[in-house]
N, C-alpha and C positions, 0 to 999 in steps of 0.2 A: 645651541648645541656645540659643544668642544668639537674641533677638528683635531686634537691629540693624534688619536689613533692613524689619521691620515697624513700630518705631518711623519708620523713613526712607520709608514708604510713603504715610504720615499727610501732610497739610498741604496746600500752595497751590504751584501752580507758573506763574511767569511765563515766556511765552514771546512772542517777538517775529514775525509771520507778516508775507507779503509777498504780491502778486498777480502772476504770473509773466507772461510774454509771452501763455500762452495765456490768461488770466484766471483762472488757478488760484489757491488760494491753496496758499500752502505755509511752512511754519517756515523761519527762518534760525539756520541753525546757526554756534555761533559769535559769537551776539549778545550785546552787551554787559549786553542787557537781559532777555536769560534768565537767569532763578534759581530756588531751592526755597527753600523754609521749610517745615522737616520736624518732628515733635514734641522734634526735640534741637536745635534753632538759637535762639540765644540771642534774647529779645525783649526789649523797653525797659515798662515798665509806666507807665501817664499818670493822669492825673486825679485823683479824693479818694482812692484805695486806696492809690496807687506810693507806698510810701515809711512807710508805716503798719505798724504792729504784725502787721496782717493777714494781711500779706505776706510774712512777713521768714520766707528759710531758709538752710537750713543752706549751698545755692547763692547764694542771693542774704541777707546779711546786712540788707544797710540795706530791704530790701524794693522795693527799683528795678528787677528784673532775673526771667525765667524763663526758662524752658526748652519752645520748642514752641508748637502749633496743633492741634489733633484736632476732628478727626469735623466739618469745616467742612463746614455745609449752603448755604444760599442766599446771594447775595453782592449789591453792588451797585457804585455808581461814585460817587462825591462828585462836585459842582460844578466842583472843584477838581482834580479827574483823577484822583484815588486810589482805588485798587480796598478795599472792608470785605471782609474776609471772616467767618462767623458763625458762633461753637463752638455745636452741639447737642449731642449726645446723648454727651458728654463724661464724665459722673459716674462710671459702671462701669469706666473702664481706670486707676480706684483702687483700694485696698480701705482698712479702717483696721477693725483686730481690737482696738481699745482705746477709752477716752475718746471719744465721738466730739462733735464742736460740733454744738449746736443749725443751725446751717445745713448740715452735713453730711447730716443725718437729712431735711432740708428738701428738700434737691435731689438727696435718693438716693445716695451716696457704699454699698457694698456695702461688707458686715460680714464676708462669708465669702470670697469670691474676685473677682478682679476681671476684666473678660471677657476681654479677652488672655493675662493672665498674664504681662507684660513685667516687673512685680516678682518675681518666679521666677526671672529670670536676673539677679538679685543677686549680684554676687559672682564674674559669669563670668568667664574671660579675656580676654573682649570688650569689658568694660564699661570706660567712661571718666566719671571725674567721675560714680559714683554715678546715670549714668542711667537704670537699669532699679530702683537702689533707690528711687527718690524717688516711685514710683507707692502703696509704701507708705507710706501717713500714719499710720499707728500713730506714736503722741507713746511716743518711747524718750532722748530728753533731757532735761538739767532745764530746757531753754528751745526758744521756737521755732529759735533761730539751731542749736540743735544737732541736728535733724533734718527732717522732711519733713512736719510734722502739716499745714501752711500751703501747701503744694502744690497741692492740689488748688483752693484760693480763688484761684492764679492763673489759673484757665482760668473759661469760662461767659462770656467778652467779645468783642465786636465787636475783630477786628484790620486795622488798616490798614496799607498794604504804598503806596508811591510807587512805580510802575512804571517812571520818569523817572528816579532817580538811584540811587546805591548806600546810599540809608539804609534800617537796618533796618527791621522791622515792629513794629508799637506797636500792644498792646493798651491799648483806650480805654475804661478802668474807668466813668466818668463814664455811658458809656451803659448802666452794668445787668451784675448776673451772674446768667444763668441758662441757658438751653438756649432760644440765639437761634435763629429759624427763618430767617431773613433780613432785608435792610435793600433798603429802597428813599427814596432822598433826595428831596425835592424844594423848591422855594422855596416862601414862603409870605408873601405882602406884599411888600410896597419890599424892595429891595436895601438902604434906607435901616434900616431894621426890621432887618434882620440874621437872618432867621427862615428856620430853616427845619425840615420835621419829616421825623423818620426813623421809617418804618413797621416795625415786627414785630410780633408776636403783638397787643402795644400800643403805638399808638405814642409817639415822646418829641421832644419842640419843643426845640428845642435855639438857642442864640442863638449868635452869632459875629461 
């Protein structure tokens, strides 16, 4: 059985709403500014990770690039207009039956099965671009680029999505990988200062 539909169930959906004659609100269909980002929609990777050893798979070679959004908990708004959205409880819809990285064992990556089971339909005739295999990080290559070990360290990050144009969504390494509960922005000093802190579990002062 494809898991498609449940991969495609996963993530963030923008939608565009309006207040009608009677003071309703209601969705517009049809808007320019409705979109998904499902766990198979390609994402941009930013900060110290993108581009790093860390990163780099057998999907994305130079480490710039994944696949996806899961189990997004609490969210917030930037100053700026941008919606974050926040990967939690992400670690189980991997498995890795080999080698596993010291940060794997860190943030709970499951050694026996993973809780969907979306790497089981490996191989379907549904599958495209390898993406119900990449759930499995078992290291089967003689290098990262040659398969999926490096998977799972793209998720555990805050993703920003611009509601306004048609650019993709950008995971933002720079703020932490682990099982975000949510973000809430706010300034802090002078505009001049540049400061502002984003609250989760802990929060992180972030300059700009």
């Amino acid at each position: 059985m494809s898991h498609a539909p449940r991969i495609n169930a996963h993530g963030v959906t923008l939608v565009e709403v309006e207040k009608d004659a009677d003071g309703r609100w209601t969705h517009v269909p049809g808007s320019r500014y409705n979109r998904r980002f499902t766990s198979a929609t390609v994402m941009d990777l930013s900060g110290p990770v993108a581009g790093s050893s860390y990163v780099k798979t057998q999907f994305s070679p130079t480490g710039m690039q994944t696949r996806g959004t899961n189990n997004n908990c609490g969210n917030g708004v930037t100053p700026w207009g941008t919606y974050i959205a926040c990967e939690e409880n992400w670690p189980d819809i991997f498995v890795n039956r080999g080698e596993r990285f010291q940060d794997d064992a860190r943030i709970g990556i499951p050694t026996d099965k993973s809780r969907y089971g979306w790497d089981t339909s490996a191989g379907d005739i549904s599958e495209e671009n390898e993406e119900f295999a990449r759930f499995d990080i078992t290291p089967r290559g003689e290098r990262a680029e040659n398969d999926y070990r490096n998977e799972a360290r793209t998720f555990g990050y805050r993703v920003e999505v611009d509601p306004y144009t048609d650019a993709g969504a950008v995971k933002r390494t720079a703020l932490g990988r682990f099982r975000h509960e949510g973000v809430l922005v706010r300034q802090t000093g002078s505009r001049a200062a540049g400061g502002l802190l984003l609250g989760a579990r802990c929060p992180q002062r972030v300059r700009i």
